[in-house]
N, C-alpha and C positions, 0 to 999 in steps of 0.2 A: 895710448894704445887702444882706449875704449873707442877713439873713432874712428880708427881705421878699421876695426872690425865694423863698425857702424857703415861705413862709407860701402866697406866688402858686399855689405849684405843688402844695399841699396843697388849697389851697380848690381847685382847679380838677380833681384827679383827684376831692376830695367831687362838687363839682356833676355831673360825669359820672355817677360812680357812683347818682347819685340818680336820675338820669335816665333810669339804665338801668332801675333799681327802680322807677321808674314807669312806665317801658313795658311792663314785665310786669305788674303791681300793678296798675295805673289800669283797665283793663276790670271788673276784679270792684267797681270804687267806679264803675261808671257811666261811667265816660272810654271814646267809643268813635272809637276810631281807621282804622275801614275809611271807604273811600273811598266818593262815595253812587254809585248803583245805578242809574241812572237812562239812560232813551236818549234821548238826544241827534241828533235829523236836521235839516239845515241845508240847504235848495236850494246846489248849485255852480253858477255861471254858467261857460263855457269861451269863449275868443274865440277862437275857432279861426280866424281869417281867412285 
């Protein structure tokens, strides 16, 4: 039982760590991670009564 927590806790600092190296990484292959750019105007109604 103790190694599968063992094992849990090795796959899980890996997946991190990958993650991290794709968040730097991933831009130069194309992955673009900024938010889009765009304006956004919506009418407000107010009921001011």
């Amino acid at each position: 039982m103790g190694r599968l927590f063992k094992y849990l806790i090795y796959l899980l600092i890996l997946a991190s760590l990958g993650l991290v190296a794709y968040a730097y990484v991933g831009p130069w292959f194309g992955a673009d991670f900024s938010a889009p750019q765009t304006e956004v105007r919506k009418p407000v109604v107010l009921n001011a009564d």
